[in-house]
N, C-alpha and C positions, 0 to 999 in steps of 0.2 A: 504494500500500500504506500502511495506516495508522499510526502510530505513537502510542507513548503520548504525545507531545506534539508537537501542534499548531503553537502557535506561542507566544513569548513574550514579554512587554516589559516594563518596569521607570519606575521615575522616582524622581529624588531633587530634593531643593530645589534653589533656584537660591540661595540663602544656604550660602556655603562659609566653612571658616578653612582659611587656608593653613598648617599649622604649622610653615614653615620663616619664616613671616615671625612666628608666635607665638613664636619660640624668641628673637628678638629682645627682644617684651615682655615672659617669662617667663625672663630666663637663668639661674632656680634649676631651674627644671626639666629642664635638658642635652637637652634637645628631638634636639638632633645627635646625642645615642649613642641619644635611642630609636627614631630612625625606622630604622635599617638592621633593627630587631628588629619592630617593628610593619610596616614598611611602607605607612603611610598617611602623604603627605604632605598629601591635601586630603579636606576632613571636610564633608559636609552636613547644614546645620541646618533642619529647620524654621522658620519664620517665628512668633512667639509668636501669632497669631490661626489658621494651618495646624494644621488637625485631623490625628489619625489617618485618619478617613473620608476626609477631603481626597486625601490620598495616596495612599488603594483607590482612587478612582472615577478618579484622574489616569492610575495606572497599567490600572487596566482596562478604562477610555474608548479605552486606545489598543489593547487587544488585542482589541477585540470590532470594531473599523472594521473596515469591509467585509467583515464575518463574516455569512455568508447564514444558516447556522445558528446561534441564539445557544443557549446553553447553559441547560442546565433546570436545573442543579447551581451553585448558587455555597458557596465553603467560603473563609474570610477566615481565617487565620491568623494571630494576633496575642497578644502579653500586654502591648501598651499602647490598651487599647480608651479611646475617648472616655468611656465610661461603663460599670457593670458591666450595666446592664441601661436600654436594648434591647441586642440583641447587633450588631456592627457589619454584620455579611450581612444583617442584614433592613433598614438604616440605608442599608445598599451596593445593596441590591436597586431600593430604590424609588429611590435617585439615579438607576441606573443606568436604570430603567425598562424591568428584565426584568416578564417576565408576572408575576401574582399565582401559578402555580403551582409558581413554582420554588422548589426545595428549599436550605433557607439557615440553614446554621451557625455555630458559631466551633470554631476548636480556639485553648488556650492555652497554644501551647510554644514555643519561640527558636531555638537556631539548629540544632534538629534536626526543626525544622517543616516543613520543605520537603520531606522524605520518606515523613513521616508524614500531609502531606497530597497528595503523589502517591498514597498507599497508600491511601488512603480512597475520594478522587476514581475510583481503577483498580477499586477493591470495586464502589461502586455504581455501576458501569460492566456489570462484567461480572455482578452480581448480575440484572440488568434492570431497576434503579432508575432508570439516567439512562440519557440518550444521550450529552450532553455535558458537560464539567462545567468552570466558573472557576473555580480555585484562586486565591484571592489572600492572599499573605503582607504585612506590614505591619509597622511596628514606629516609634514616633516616641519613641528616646531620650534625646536632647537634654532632653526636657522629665522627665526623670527621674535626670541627672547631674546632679550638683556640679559647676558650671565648676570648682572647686577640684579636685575628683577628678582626679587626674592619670592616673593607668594606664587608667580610664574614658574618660577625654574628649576623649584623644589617640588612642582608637581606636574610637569606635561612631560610625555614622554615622545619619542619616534615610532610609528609604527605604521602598518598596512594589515588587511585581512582579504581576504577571498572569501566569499560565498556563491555556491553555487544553487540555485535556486528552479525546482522544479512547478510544476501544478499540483496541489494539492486535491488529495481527496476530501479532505476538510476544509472549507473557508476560513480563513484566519479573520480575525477582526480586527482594524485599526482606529487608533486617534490621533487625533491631531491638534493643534492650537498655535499662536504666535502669539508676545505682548512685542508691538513695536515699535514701544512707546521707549519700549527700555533697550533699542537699538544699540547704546552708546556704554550700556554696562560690558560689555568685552567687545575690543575691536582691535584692528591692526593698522596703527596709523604709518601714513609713507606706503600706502600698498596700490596698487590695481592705478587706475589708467590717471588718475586725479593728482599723481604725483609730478605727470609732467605736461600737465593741463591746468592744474590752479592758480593760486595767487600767488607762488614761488618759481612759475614757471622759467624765469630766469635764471634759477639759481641750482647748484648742484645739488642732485639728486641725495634724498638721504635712505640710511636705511630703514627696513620694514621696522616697525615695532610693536610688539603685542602689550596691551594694556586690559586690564580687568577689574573692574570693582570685586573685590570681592565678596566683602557684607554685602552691597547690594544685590548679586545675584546667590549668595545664601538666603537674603531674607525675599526674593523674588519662587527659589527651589521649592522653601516649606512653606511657601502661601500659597505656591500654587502647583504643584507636582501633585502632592497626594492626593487632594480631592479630583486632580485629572484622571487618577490612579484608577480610582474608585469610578469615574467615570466608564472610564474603559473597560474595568470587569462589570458595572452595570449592563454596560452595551451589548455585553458579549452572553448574557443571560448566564453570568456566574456568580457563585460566591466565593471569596477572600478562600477559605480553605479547598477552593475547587482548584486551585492554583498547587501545580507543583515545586515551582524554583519562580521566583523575581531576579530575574533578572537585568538590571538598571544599570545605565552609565554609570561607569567608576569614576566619579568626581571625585570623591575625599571620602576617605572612612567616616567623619563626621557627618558628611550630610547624610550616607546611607545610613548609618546608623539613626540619624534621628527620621530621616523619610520611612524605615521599618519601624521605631517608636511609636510613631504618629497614624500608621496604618494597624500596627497589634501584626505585624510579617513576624513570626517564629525564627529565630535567627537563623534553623538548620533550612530554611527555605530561601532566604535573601543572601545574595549572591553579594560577596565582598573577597575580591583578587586586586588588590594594587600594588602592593609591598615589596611582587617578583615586576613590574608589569608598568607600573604610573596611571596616569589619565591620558590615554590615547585619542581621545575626541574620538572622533564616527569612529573609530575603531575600537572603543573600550567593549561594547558590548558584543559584539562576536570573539573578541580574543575572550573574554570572561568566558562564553559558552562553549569555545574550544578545551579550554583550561579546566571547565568544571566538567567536561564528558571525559579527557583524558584520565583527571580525579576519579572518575567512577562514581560521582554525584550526580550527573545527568546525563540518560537516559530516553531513548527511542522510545517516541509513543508519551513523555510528559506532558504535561499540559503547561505549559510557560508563559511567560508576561515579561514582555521586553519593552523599555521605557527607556528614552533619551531625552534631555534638556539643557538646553545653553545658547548659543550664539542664537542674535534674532532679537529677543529671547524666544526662544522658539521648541516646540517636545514635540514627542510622537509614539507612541505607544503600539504595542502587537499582543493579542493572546491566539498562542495555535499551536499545535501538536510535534513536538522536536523530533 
């Protein structure tokens, strides 16, 4: 019996910083009270000559092995492309050396990507546009942190995932939502085409820079995540223990842990990996579900509830059969 997803696989660099041995080099940064709230002690960096592209074709190389049918759908989810134009699925495609007819886009959202590119990939599934389709999320932010940035740098990691995604015999159920009002709470300033078109247009280019409120989008997550939460198993004609694993963007061990507080989630059911891993944006929640099937915690045939939230500010939610 089919499921809406196949199978899955992930990669991150093999350039780590450990931050318990950073708190050493850094003792103004109290590294020891942030890691019980972040949860990340080990961080993956790209290598400065490591593309974005790099990291799709690493991670999709490994999810397309021994795949008799390769997939006619490829969708890269990303907002750190190598370039704005080509787009990186048509860059991914021909590494990849799918057919010329496959169908290849970008979407550009962060860590509510992962749902909204299930949601796409399931559309032109059961539209009769595809038969099969690669989802790949990607995200290289290293190269758009301040090492200075501190709230930043002690928690985003490098990373890419694969999914490959079939028709399900089961309808999945989605949600959805944006505030975008609260556009300006995480953004990359110096980025996309306005750097050399603005009011500085004469002047030398600078670099990207990622900026975050952070209270503000913690006090944005638990005002508005869980009652979307709860949305979404309403929709889906379930109840809270009809759920087998939650699993949600690794933002910070703090916010999960109070977003399961706040819902009554049983801790053996809510998913929390950051500590080997970081906050990978659109990619945290598929390495989490890689990482929790290898565990022997999830299991074919669960009934799951995948939730992303952040850039925009913007979520998306999934409940459907693993």
């Amino acid at each position: 019996m089919p499921n809406l997803i196949h199978r899955v696989e992930y990669y991150q660099p093999e350039k780590i910083v450990d931050c318990v041995l950073l708190d050493k080099e850094k003792p103004d940064w109290n590294i020891s009270e942030t890691l019980p709230k972040t949860g990340v002690r080990f961080l993956h960096h790209a290598d400065a000559e490591e593309t974005t592209l790099d990291m799709a074709f690493k991670a999709a190389s490994k999810a397309l092995t021994g795949l008799a049918d390769l997939p006619d759908t490829l969708i890269v989810c990303t907002q750190t492309p190598d370039t704005l134009l080509p787009h990186c699925s048509a860059m991914l495609q021909d590494k990849l050396g799918l057919d010329r007819s496959t169908k290849c886009f970008d979407l550009s959202l962060g860590c509510s990507g992962y749902g909204y590119g299930l949601a796409t990939g399931y559309s032109y599934l059961r539209s009769g546009i595809s038969k099969r389709v690669l989802l790949v999320t990607v995200d290289n932010y290293s190269k758009v942190i301040n090492p200075e940035n501190k709230k930043a740098f002690l928690l985003f990691s490098d990373g890419a995932s694969a999914t490959i995604i079939d028709s399900p015999d089961e309808d999945p159920v989605f949600h959805f939502g944006t505030d975008g009002s609260r556009n300006k709470a995480i953004v990359c300033k110096n980025s996309g085409i306005s750097v050399v078109t603005g009011d500085m247009a004469n002047q030398p280019i600078q670099k990207p820079n990622f900026e975050m409120d952070g209270y503000g989008v913690f006090l944005f997550t638990l005002g508005t995540i869980p009652s979307e939460i709860s949305k979404l198993i309403e929709k889906a004609n379930l109840a809270m223990d009809d759920i087998d694993l939650f699993v949600l963007h690794q933002a910070s061990r703090y916010v999960l842990e109070s977003i399961g507080k706040k819902l009554n989630i049983p801790e053996n059911k809510l998913i929390i990996d950051l500590e080997e891993v970081g906050n990978t944006t659109s990619s945290s929640i598929p390495i989490a579900l890689k990482r929790t099937e290898e565990a022997g915690r999830l299991k074919k045939g669960n009934k799951i509830l995948t939730f992303g939230f952040g850039i925009g500010l913007s979520w998306s939610g999934a409940v459907f059969d693993y």
